[in-house]
C-alpha positions in Angstrom: 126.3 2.0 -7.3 126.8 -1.1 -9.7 128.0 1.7 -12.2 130.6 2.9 -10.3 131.8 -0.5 -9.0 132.2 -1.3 -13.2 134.2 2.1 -13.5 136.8 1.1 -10.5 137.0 -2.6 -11.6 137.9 -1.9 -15.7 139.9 0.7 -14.0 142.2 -1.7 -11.7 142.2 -4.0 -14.6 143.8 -1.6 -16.7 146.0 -1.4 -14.3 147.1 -5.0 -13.6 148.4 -4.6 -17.6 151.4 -3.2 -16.4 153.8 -5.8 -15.0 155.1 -4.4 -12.4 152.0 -3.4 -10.8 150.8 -6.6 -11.2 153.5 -8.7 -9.8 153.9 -6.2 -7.2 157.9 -5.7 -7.9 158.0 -2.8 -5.8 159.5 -3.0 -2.1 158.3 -0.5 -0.7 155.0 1.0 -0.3 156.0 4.5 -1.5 157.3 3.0 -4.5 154.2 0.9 -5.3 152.1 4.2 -5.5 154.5 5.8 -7.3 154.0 3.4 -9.9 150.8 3.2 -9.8 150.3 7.4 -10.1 152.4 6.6 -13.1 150.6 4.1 -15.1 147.1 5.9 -14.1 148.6 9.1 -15.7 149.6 7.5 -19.1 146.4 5.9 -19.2 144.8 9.2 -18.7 146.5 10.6 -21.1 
C-alpha cells in the first residue's frame, strides 16, 4: 500500500510543476481537469 501511496504522491507532485495546476487558475471545474488530463499526458509522454 505504502508503494502505491509513493506512486500517487511523486505523481501529484509532478503535477503541482505546472503553474496553473498549482495555483488553481482555472474557474471552473471542467477546466481544471482539462488541464490536468493535459499535463498528465505530456508527462506520459
Amino acid at each position: 500500500m505504502y508503494r502505491r501511496r509513493n506512486v500517487a504522491e511523486r505523481c501529484f507532485n509532478r503535477l503541482e510543476q505546472w503553474r496553473g495546476i498549482a495555483a488553481r487558475y482555472c474557474r471552473t471545474a471542467r477546466s481544471y481537469q482539462a488541464a490536468v488530463t493535459l499535463a498528465a499526458l505530456l508527462m506520459w509522454l
